[in-house]
CHARMM-style PDB file with segment names, atoms N, HN, CA, C and O in Angstrom:
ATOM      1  N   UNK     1      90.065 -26.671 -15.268  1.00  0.00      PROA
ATOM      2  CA  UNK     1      88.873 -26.574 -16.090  1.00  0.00      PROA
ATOM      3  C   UNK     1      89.293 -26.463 -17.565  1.00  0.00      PROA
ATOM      4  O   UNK     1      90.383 -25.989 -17.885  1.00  0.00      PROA
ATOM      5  N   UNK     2      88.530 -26.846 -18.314  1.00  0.00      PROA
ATOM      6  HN  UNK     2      87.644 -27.231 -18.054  1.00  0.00      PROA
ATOM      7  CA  UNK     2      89.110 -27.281 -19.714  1.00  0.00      PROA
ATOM      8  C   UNK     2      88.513 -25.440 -20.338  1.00  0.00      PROA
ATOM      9  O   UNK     2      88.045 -24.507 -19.684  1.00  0.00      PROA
ATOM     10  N   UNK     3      88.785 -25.555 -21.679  1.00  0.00      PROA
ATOM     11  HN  UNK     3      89.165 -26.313 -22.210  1.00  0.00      PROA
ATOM     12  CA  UNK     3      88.778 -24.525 -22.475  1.00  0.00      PROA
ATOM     13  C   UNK     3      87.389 -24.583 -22.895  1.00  0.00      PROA
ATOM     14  O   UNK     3      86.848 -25.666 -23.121  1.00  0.00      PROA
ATOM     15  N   UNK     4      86.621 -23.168 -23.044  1.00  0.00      PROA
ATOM     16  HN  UNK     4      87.060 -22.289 -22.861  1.00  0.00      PROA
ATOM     17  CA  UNK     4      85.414 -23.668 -23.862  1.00  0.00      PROA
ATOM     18  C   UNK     4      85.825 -22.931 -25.661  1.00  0.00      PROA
ATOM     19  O   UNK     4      86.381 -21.952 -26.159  1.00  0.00      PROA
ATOM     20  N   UNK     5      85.244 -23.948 -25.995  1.00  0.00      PROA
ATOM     21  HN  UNK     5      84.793 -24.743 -25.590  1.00  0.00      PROA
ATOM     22  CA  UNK     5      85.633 -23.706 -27.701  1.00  0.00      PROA
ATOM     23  C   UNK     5      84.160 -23.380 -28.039  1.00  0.00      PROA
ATOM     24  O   UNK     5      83.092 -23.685 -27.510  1.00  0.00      PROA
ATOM     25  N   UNK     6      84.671 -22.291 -29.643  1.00  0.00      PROA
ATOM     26  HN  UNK     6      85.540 -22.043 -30.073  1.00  0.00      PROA
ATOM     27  CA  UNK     6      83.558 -21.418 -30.206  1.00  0.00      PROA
ATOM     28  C   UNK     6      83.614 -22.326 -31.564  1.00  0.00      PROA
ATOM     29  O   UNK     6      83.519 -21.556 -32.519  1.00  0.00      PROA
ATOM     30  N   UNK     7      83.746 -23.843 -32.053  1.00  0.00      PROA
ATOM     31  HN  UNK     7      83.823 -24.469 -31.277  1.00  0.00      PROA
ATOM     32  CA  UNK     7      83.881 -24.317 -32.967  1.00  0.00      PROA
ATOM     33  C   UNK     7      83.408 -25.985 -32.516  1.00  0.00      PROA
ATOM     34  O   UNK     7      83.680 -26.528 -31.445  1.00  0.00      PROA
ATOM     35  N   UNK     8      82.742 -26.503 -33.504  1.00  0.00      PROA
ATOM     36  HN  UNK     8      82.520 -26.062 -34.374  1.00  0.00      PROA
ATOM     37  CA  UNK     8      82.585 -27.769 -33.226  1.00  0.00      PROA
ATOM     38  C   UNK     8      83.320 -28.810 -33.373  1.00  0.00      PROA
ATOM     39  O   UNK     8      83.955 -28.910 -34.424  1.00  0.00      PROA
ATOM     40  N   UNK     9      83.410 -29.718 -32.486  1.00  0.00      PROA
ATOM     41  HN  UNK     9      82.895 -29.637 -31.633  1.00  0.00      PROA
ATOM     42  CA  UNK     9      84.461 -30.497 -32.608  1.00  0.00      PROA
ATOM     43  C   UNK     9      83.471 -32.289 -32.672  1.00  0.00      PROA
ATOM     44  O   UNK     9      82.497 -32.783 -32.105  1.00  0.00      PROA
ATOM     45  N   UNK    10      84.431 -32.690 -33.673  1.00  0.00      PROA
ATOM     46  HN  UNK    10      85.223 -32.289 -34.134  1.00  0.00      PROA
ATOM     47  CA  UNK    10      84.397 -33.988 -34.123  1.00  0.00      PROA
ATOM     48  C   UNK    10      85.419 -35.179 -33.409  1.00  0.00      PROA
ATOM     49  O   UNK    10      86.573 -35.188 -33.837  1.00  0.00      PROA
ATOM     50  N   UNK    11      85.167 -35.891 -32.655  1.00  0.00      PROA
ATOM     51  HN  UNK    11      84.230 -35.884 -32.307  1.00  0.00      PROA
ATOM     52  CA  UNK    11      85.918 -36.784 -31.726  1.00  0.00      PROA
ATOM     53  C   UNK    11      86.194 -37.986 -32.485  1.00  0.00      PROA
ATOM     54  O   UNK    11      85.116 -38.580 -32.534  1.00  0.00      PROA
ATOM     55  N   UNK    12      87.058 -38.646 -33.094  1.00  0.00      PROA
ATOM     56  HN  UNK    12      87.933 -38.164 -33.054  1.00  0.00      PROA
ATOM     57  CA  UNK    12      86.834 -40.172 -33.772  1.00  0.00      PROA
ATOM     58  C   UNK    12      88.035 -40.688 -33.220  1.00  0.00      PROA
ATOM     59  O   UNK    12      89.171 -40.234 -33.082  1.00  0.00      PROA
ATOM     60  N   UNK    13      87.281 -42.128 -32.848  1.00  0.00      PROA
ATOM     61  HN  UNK    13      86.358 -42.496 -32.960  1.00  0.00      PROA
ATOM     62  CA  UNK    13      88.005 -42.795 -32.333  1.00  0.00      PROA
ATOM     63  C   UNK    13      88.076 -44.386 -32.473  1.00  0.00      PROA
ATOM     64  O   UNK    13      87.030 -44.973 -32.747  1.00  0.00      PROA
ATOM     65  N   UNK    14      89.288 -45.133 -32.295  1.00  0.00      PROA
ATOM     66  HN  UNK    14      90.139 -44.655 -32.073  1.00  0.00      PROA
ATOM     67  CA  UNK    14      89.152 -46.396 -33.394  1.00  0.00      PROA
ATOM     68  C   UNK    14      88.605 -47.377 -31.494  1.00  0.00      PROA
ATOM     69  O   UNK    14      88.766 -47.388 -30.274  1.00  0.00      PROA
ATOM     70  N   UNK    15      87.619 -48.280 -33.194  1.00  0.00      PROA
ATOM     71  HN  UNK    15      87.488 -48.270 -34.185  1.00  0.00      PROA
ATOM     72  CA  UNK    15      86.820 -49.250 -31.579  1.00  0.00      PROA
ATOM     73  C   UNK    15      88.371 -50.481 -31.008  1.00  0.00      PROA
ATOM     74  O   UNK    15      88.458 -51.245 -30.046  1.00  0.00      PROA
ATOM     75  N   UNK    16      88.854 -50.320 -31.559  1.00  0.00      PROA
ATOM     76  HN  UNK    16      88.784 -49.700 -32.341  1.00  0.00      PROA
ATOM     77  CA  UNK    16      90.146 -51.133 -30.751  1.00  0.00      PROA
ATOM     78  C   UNK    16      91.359 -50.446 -30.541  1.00  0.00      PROA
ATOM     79  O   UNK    16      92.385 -51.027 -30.896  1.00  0.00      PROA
ATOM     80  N   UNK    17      91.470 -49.053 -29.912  1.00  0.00      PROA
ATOM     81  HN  UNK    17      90.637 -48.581 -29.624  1.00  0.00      PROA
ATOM     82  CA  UNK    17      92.263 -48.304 -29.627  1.00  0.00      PROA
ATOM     83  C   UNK    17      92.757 -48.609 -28.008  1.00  0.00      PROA
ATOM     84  O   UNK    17      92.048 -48.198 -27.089  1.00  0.00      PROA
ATOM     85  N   UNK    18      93.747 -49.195 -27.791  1.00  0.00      PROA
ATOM     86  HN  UNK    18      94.324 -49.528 -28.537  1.00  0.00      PROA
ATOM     87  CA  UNK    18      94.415 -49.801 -27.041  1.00  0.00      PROA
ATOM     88  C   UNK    18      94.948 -48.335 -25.808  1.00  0.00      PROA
ATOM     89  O   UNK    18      95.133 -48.354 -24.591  1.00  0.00      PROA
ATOM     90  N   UNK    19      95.033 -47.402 -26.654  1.00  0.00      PROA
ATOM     91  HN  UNK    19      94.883 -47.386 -27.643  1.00  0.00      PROA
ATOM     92  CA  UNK    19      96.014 -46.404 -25.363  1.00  0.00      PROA
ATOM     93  C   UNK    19      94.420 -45.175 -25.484  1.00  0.00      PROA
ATOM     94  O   UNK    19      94.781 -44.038 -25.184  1.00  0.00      PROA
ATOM     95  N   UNK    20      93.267 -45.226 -25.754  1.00  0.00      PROA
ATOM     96  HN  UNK    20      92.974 -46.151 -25.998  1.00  0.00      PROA
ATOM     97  CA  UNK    20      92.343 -44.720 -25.176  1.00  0.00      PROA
ATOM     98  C   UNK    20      91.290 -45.580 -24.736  1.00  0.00      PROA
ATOM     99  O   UNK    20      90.904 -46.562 -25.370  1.00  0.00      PROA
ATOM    100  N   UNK    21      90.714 -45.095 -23.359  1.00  0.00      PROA
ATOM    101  HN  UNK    21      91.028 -44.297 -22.844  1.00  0.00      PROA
ATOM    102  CA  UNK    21      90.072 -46.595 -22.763  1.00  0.00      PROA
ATOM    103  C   UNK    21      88.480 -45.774 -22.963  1.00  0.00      PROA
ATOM    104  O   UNK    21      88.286 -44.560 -22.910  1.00  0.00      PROA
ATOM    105  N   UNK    22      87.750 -46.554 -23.135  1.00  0.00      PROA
ATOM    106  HN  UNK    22      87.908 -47.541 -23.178  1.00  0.00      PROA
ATOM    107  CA  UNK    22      85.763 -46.482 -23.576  1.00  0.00      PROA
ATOM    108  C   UNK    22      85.948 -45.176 -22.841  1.00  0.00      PROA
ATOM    109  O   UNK    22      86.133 -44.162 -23.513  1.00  0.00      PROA
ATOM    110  N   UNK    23      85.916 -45.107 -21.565  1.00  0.00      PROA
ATOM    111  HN  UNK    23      85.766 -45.931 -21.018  1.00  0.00      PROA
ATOM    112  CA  UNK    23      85.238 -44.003 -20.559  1.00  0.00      PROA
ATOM    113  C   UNK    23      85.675 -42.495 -21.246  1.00  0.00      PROA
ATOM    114  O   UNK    23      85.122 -41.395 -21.255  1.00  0.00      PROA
ATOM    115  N   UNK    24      86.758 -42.937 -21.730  1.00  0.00      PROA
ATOM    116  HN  UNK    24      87.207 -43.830 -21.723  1.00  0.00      PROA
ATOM    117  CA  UNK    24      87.080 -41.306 -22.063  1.00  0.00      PROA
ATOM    118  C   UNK    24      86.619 -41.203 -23.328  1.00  0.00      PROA
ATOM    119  O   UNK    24      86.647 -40.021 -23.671  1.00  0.00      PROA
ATOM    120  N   UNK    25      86.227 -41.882 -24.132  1.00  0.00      PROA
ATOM    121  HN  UNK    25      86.204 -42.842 -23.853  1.00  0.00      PROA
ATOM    122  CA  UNK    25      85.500 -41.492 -25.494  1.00  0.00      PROA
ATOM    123  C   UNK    25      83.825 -41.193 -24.974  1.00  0.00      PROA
ATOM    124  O   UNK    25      83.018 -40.516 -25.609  1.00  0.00      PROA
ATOM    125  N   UNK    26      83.590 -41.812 -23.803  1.00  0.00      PROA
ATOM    126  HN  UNK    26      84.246 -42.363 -23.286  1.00  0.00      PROA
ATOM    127  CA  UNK    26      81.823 -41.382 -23.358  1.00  0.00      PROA
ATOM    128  C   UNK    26      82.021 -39.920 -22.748  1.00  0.00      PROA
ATOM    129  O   UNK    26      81.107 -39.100 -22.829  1.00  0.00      PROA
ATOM    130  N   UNK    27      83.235 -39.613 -22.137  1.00  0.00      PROA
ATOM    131  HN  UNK    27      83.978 -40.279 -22.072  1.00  0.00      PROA
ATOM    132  CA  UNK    27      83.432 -38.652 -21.329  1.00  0.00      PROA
ATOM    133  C   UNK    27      83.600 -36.979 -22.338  1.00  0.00      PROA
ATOM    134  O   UNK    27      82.968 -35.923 -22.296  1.00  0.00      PROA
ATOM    135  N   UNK    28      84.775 -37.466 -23.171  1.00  0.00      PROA
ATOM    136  HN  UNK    28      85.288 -38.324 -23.206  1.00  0.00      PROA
ATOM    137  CA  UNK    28      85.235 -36.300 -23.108  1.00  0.00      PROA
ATOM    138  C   UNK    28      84.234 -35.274 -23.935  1.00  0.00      PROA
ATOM    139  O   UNK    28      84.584 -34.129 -23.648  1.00  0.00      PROA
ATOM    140  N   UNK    29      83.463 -35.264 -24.572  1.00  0.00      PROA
ATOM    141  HN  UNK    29      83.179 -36.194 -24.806  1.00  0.00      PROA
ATOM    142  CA  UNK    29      82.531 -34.304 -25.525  1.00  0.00      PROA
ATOM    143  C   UNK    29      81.874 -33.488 -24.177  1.00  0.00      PROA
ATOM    144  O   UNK    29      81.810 -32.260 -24.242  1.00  0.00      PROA
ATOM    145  N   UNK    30      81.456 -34.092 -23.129  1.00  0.00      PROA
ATOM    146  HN  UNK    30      81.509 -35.089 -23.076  1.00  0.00      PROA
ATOM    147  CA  UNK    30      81.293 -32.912 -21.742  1.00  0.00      PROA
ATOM    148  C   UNK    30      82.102 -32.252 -21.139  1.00  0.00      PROA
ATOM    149  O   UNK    30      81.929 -31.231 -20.473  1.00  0.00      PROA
ATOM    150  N   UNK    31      83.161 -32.909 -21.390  1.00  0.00      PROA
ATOM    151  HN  UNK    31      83.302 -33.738 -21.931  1.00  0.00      PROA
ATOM    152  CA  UNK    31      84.410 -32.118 -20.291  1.00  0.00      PROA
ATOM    153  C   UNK    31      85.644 -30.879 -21.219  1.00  0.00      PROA
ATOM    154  O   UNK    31      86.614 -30.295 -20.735  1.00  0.00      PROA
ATOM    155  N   UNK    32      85.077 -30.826 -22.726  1.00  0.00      PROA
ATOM    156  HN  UNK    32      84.290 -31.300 -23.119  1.00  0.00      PROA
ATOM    157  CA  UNK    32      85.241 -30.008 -23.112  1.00  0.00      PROA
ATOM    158  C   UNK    32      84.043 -29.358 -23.977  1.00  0.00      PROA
ATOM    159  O   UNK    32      83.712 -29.717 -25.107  1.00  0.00      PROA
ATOM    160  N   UNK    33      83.346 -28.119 -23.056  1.00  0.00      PROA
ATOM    161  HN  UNK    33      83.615 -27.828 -22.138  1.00  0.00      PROA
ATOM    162  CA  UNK    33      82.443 -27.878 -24.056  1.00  0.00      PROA
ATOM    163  C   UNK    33      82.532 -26.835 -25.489  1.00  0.00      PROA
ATOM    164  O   UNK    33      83.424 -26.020 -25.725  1.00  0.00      PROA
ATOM    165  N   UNK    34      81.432 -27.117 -26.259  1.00  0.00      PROA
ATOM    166  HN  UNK    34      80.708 -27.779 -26.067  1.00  0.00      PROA
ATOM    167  CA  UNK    34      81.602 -26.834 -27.450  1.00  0.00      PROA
ATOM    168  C   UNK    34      80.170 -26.742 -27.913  1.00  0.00      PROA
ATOM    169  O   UNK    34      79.185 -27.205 -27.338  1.00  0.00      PROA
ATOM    170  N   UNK    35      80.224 -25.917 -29.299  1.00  0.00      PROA
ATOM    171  HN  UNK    35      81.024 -25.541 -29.765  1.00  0.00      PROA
ATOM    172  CA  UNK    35      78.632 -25.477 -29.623  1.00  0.00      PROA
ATOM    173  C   UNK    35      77.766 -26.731 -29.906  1.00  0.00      PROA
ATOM    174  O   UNK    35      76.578 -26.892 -29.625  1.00  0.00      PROA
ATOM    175  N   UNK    36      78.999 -27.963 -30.797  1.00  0.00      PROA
ATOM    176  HN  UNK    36      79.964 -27.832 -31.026  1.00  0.00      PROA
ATOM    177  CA  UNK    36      78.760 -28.827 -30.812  1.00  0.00      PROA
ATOM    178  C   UNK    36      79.199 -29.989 -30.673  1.00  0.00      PROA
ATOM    179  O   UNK    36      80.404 -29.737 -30.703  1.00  0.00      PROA
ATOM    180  N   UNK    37      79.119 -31.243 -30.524  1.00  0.00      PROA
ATOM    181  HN  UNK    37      78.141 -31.447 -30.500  1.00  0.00      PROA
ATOM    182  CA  UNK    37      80.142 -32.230 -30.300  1.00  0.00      PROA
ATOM    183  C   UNK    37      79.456 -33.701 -31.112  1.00  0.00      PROA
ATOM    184  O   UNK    37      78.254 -33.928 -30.976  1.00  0.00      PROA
ATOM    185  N   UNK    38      80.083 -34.369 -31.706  1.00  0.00      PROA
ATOM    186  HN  UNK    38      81.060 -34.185 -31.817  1.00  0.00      PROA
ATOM    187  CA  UNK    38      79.883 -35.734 -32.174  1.00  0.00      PROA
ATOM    188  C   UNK    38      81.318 -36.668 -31.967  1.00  0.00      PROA
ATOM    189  O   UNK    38      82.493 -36.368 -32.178  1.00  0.00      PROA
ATOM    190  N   UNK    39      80.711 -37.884 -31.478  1.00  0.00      PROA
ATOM    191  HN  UNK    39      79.756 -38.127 -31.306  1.00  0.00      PROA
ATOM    192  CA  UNK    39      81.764 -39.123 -31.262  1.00  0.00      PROA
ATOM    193  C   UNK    39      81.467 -39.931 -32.626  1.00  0.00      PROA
ATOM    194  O   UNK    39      80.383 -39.625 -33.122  1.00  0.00      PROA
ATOM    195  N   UNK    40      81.874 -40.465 -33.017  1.00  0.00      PROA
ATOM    196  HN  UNK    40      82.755 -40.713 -32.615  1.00  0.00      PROA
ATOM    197  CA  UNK    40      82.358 -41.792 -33.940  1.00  0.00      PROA
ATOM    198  C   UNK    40      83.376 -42.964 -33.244  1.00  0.00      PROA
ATOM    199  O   UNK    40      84.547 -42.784 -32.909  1.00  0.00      PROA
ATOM    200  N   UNK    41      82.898 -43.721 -33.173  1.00  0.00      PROA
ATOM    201  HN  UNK    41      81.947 -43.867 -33.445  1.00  0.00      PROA
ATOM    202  CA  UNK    41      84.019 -45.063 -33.140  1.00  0.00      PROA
ATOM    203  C   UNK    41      84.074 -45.888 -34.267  1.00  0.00      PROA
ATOM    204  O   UNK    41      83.196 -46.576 -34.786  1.00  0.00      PROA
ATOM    205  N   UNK    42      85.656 -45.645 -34.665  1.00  0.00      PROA
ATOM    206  HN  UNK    42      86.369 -45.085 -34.243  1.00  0.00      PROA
ATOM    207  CA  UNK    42      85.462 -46.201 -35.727  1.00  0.00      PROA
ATOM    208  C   UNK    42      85.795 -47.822 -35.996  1.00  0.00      PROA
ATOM    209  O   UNK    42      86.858 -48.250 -35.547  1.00  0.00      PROA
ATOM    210  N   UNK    43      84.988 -48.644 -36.653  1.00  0.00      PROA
ATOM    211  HN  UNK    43      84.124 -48.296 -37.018  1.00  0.00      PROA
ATOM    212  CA  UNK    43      85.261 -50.299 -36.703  1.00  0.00      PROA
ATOM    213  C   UNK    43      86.590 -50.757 -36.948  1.00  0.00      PROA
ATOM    214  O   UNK    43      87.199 -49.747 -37.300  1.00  0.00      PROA
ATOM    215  N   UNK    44      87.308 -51.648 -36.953  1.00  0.00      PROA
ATOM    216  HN  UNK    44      86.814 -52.469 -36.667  1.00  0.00      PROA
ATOM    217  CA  UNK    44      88.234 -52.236 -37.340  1.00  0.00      PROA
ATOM    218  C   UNK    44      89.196 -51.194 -37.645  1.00  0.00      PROA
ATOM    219  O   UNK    44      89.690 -50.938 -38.743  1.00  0.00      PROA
ATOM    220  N   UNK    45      89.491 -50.359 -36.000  1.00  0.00      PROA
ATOM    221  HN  UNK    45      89.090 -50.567 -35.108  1.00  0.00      PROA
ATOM    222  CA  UNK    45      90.553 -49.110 -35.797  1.00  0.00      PROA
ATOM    223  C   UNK    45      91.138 -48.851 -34.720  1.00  0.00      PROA
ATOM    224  O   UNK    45      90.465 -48.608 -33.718  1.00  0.00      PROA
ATOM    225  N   UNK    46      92.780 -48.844 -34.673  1.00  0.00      PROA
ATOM    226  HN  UNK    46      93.327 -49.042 -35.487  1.00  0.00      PROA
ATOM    227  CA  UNK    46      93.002 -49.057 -33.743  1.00  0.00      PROA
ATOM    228  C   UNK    46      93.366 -47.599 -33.549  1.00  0.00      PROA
ATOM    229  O   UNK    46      92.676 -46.845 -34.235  1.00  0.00      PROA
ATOM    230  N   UNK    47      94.309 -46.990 -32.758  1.00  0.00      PROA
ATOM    231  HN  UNK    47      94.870 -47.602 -32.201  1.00  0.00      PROA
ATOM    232  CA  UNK    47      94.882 -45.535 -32.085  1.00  0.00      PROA
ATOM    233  C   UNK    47      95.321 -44.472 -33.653  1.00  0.00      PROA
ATOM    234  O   UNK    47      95.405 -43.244 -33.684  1.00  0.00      PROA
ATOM    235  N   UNK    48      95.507 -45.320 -34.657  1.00  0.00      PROA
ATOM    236  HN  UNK    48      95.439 -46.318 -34.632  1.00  0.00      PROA
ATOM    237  CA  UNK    48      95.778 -44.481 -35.516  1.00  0.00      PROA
ATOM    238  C   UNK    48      94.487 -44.727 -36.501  1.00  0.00      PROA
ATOM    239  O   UNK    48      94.620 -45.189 -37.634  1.00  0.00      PROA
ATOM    240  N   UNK    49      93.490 -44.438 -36.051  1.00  0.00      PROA
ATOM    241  HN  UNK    49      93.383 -44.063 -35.131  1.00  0.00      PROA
ATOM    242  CA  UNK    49      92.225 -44.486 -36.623  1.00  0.00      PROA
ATOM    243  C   UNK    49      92.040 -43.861 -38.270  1.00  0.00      PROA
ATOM    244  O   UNK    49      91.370 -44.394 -39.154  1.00  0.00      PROA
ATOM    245  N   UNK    50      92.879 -42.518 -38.389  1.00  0.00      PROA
ATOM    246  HN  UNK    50      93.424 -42.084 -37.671  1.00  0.00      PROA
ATOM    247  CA  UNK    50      93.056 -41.734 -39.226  1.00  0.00      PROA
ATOM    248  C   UNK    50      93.838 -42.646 -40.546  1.00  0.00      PROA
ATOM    249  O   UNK    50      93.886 -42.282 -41.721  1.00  0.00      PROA
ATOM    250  N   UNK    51      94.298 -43.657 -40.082  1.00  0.00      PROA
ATOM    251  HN  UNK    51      94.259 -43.952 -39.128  1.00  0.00      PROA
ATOM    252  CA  UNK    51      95.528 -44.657 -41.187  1.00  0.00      PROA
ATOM    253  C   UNK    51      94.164 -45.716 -41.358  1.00  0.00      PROA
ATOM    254  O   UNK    51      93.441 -45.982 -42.318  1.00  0.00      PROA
ATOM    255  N   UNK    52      94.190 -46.044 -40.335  1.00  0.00      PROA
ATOM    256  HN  UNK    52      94.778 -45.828 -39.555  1.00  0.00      PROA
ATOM    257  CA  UNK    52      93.254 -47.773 -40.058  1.00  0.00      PROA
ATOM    258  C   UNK    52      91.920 -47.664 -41.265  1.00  0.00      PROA
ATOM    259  O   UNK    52      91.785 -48.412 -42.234  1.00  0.00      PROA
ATOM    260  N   UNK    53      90.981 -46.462 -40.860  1.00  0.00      PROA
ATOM    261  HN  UNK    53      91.091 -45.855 -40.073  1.00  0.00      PROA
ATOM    262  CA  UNK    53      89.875 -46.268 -41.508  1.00  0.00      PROA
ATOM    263  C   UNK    53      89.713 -44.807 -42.018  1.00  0.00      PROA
ATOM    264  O   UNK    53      88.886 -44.137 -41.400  1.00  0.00      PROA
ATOM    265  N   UNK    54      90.404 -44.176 -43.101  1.00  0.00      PROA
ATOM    266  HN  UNK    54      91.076 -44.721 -43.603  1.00  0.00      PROA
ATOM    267  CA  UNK    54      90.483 -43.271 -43.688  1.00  0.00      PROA
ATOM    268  C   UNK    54      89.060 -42.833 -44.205  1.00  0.00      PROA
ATOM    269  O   UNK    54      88.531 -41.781 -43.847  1.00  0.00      PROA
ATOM    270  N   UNK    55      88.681 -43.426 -44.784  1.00  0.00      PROA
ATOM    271  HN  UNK    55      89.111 -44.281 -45.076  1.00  0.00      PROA
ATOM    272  CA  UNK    55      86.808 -42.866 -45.446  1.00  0.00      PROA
ATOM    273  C   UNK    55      86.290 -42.482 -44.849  1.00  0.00      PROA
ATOM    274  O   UNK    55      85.684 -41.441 -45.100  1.00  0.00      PROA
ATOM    275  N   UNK    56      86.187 -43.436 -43.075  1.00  0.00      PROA
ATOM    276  HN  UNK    56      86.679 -44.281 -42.871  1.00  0.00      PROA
ATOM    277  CA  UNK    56      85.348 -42.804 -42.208  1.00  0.00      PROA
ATOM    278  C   UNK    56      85.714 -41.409 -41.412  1.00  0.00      PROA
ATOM    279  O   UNK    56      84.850 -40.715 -40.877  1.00  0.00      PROA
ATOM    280  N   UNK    57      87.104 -41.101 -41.412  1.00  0.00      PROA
ATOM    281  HN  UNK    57      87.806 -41.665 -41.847  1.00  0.00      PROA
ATOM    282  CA  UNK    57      87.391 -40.027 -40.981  1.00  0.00      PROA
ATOM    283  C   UNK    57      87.255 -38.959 -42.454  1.00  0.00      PROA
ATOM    284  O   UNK    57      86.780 -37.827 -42.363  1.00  0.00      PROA
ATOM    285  N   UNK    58      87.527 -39.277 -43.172  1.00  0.00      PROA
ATOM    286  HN  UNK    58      87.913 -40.196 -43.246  1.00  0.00      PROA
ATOM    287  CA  UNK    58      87.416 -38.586 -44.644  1.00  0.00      PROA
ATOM    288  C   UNK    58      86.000 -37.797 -44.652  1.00  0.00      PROA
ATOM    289  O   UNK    58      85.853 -36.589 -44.840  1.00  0.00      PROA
ATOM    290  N   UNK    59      84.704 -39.037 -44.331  1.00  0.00      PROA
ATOM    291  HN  UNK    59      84.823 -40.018 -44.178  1.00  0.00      PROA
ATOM    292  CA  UNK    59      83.963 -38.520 -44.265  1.00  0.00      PROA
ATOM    293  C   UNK    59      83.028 -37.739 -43.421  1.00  0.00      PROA
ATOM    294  O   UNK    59      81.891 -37.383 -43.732  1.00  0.00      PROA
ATOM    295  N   UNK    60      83.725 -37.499 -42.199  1.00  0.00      PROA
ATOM    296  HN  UNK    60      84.648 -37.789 -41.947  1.00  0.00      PROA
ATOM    297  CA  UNK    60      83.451 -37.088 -41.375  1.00  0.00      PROA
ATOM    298  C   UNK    60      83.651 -35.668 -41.356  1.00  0.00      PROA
ATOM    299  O   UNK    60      82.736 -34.888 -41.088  1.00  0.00      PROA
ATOM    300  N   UNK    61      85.520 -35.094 -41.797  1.00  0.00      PROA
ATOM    301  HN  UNK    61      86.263 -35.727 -42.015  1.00  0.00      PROA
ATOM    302  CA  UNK    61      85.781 -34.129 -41.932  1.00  0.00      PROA
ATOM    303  C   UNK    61      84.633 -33.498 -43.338  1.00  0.00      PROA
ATOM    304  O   UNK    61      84.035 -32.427 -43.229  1.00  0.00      PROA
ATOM    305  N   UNK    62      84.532 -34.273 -44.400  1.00  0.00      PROA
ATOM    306  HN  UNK    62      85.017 -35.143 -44.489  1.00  0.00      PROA
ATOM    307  CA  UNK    62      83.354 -33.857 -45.554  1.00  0.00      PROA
ATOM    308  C   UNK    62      82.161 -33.150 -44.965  1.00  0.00      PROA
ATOM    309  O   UNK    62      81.640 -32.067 -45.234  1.00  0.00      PROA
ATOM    310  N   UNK    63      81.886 -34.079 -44.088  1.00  0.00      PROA
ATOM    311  HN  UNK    63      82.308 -34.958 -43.870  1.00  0.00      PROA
ATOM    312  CA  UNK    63      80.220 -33.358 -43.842  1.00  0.00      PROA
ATOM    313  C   UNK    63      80.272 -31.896 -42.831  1.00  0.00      PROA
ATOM    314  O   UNK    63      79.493 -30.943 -42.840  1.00  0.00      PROA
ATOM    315  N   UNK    64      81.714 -32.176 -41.832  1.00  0.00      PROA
ATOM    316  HN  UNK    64      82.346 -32.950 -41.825  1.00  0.00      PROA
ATOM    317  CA  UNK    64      81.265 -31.066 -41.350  1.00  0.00      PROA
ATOM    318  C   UNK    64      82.158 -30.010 -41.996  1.00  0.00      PROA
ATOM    319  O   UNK    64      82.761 -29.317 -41.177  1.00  0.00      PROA
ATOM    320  N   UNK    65      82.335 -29.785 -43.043  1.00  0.00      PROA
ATOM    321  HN  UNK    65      81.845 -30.348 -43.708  1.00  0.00      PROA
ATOM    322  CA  UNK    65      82.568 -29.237 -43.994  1.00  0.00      PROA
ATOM    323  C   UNK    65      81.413 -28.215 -44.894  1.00  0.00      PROA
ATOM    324  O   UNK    65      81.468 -26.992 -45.018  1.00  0.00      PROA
ATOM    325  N   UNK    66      80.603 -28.960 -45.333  1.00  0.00      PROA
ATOM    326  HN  UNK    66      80.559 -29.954 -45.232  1.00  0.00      PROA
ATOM    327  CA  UNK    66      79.210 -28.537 -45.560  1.00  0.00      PROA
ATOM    328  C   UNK    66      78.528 -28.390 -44.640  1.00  0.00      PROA
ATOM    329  O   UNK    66      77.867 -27.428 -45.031  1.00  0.00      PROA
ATOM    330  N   UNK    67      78.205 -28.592 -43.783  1.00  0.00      PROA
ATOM    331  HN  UNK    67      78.742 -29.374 -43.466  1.00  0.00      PROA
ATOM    332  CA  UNK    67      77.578 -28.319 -42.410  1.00  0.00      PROA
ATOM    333  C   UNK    67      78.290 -26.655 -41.572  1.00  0.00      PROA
ATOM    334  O   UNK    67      77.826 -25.986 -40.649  1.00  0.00      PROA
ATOM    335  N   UNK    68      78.989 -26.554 -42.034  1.00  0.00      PROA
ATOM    336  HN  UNK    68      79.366 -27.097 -42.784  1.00  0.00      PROA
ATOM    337  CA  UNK    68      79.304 -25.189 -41.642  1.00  0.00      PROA
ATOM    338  C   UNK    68      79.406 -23.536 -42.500  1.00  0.00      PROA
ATOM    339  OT1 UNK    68      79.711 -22.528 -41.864  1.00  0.00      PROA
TER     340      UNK     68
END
């Protein structure tokens, strides 16, 4: 059984990520719960999503930044 976390977690993931397959980006925000959870897939990104499309992870970490 997975951990339950007291912090929200942000999942991003690149839409052409070769070593994570769809199901587990639909999956995993249930199978670890959390107060809150959001997915992103990000466009024209592969496994190193964080290199590929920086803004969108940039801005992701931004908002939930202010959001907390």
């Amino acid at each position: 059984m997975a951990p339950s976390l007291a912090i929200p977690v942000h999942y991003v993931f690149g839409e052409q990520d070769a070593l994570t397959p769809p199901a587990i980006v639909k999956e995993l925000p249930a199978a670890i719960p959390a107060p809150k959870s959001t997915v992103t897939v990000a466009p024209n990104a592969g496994h190193m999503v964080h290199f590929d499309q920086r803004e969108v992870v940039r801005s992701i970490a931004i908002k939930a930044k202010h959001d907390a």
